[in-house]
C-alpha positions, 0 to 999 in steps of 0.5 A, a space after each residue: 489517415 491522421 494520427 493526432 501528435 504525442 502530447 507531454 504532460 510534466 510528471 515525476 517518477 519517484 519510488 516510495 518504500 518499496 514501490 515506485 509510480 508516476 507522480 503528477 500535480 494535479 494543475 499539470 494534468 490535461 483538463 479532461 482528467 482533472 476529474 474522477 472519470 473515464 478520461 483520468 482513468 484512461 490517461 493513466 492507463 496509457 501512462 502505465 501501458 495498460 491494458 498490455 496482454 503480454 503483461 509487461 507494460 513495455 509500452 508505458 512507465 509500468 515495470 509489470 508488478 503491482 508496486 510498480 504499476 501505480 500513480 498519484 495525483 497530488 494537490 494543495 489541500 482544501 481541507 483545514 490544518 492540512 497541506 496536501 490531497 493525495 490520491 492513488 490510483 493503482 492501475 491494473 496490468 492485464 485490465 483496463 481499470 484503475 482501482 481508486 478503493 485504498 491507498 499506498 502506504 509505500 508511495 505515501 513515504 514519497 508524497 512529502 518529499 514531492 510536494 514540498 519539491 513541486 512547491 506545494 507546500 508553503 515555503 514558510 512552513 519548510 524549515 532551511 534544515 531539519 525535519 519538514 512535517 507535511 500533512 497529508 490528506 488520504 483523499 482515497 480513504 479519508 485519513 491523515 498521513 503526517 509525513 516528516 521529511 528531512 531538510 538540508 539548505 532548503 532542499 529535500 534531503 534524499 540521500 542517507 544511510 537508512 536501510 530498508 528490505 526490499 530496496 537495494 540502496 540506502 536513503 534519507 529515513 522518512 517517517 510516517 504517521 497514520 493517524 486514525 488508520 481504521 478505514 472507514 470502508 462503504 458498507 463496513 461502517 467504519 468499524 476497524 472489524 467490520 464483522 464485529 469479530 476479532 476472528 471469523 470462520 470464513 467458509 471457502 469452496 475449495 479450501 474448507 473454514 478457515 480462521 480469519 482476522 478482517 480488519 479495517 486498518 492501512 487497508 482492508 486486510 484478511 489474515 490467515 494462518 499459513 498452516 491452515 492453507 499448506 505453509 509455514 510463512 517462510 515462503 518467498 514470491 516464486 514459491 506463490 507467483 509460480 502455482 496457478 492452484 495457489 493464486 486461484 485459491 488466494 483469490 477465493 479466499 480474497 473474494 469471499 473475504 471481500 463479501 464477508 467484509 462487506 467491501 463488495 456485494 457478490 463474489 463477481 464483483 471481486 474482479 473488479 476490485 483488485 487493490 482491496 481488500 489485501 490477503 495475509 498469511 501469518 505465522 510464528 517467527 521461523 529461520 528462514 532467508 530473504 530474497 536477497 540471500 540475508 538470514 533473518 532469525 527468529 529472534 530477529 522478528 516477533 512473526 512471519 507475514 506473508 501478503 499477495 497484492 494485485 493477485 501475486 505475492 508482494 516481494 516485501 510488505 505492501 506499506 498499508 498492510 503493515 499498518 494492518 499488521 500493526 494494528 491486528 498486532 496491537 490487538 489481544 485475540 487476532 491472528 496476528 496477535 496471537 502468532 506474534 505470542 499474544 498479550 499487549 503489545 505496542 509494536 511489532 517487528 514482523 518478517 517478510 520475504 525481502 527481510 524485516 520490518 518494524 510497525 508501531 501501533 497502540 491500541 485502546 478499547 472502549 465500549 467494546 469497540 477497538 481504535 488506534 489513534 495512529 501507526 508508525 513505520 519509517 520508509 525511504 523515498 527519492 526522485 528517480 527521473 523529472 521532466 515530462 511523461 509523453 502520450 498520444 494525444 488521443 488516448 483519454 
């Protein structure tokens, strides 16, 4: 029997934040995935190595956890006073799907540094030195991200000594703007509360009613109280990861959250959606020590916030959520707000199981509608290998 060669197609693995993925320009993808559909979905299925039963993608760039089962597709933007599209794909580990719903706020602090080095960025808008602002059209959710990347003779400056939680080593600071972050969602009409309320009472089978905060910002996001659901927001991944009975009930939470939000139709369709809606849970600023063994204070952090992405709880804090976290913070009345100590406020410093993480948002309201006109959070990012990525030739 025939077997059809392994084909290479040029790609970059980089880490944004505290994720990392496979980077492709989208003129370097074979023709056939150049398009949404089942081809695209299916080449990078294979990249990644999913669907994988064992659940370590052994056999693909995939390192078996939501922040590092991802992919990107980056272009030259069609759309005026931008200079890039960039599309996410996040690819699930155990099923052979990938979710296009929401961005990565992480891997979005690697998109200008990528294309700038890919040469998709006008050189003439790259100074030799300084600080390159790359605009950046979100094709998933239909925002802007104003990324500003650091430039030394010409060349994308990666190496600093800006430090951030829940990465083991320092980089170059990479700013990003958000600008306009309340996701324009299907079915939530493009409200930031899609439910018209700054808190609802979500009744959940197994769990009881419970408060929740629903936004559209970053990503879709619902908060909870840690205390209504049995913790403090001290809790680190193994004390989630390791109990079945809690990732079911995130999961029941996450779906009729979904519902409520008006993100999906039926509960069954919750499976399906993987990547959004994210589901939080919030408390007052505790002592407590990070993953890493660091102490973190409670006068080091305005609050706790605890968030479980692709099902299992992140090891840090998801990049779009913190957007979420920002806003929410911004806002008098959430539950976010008001676990940081309520009032006004224009940035937050929350904690988060790796250590800390500091978001800027102002919000403003008018005609008893909220908005933001953009959230700001600095990451790090840099090229981890360059060359080609190989499949088999049949596989899409």
């Amino acid at each position: 029997m025939a077997f059809k060669p392994q084909i290479k197609i040029p790609a970059t693995y980089m880490r944004g934040g505290t994720s990392k993925g496979v980077f492709f320009r989208l003129q370097d993808l074979p023709e056939a995935a150049r398009v949404p559909g089942p081809a695209r979905d299916a080449l990078l299925l294979r990249v990644i190595g999913s669907p994988d039963p064992y659940a370590k993608q052994i056999d693909g760039m995939g390192g078996a956890t939501s922040s590092t089962s991802k992919t990107v597709i980056v272009d030259r933007s069609k759309r005026p006073d931008h200079d890039v599209d960039y599309l996410f794909g996040q690819v699930s580990i155990d099923k052979p799907f990938v979710d296009w719903s929401g961005n990565c706020g992480n891997l979005s602090s690697a998109v200008g540094s990528f294309a700038i080095a890919s040469g998709l960025v006008d050189p003439a808008r790259i100074s030799q030195n300084g600080m390159a602002t790359v605009r950046i059209w979100q094709a998933n959710i239909g925002k802007t991200i104003i990324a500003h990347v650091p430039v030394t003779n010409g060349e994308v400056q990666e190496t600093g000594d800006f430090e951030l939680d829940g990465v083991t080593f320092p980089a170059a600071e990479v700013q990003l703007e958000f600008l306009d972050p309340a996701a324009e969602e299907e079915g939530a009409g493009g409200s930031m509360f899609p439910t018209g309320n700054l808190v609802d009472e979500l009744d959940v089978p197994g769990v009881g009613r419970l408060q929740a905060t629903m936004i559209n910002a970053g990503i879709p996001t619902i908060f909870v109280n840690a205390e209504a659901i049995g913790y403090n927001g001290t809790e680190l991944q193994e004390a989630i990861n390791g109990d079945p009975r809690a990732l079911a009930m995130f999961e029941t939470i996450r779906a009729h959250g979904a519902l409520r939000m008006g993100l999906i139709a039926s509960i069954e369709e919750a499976a399906k959606r993987q990547h959004t809606p994210k589901v939080a849970f919030v408390a007052k600023a505790a002592n407590y020590v990070s993953s890493s063994g660091k102490q973190v204070n409670a006068g080091d952090v305005d609050l706790l916030v605890r968030a479980l992405s692709m099902g299992k709880l992140h090891h840090a804090m998801m990049g779009t959520a913190a957007v979420a976290i920002g806003t929410a913070a911004a806002i008098p009345g959430t539950l976010v707000n008001l676990a940081a100590g309520g009032g006004e406020r224009t940035a937050v410093r929350f904690g988060h199981p790796s250590g800390t993480l500091r978001v800027g948002a102002e919000a403003v309201q008018a005609n008893g509608e909220w908005s933001v006109a953009k959230a700001i959070m600095s990451r790090s990012a840099r090229v981890l290998m360059e060359g080609w990525v190989r499949v088999p030739g049949d596989c899409f």
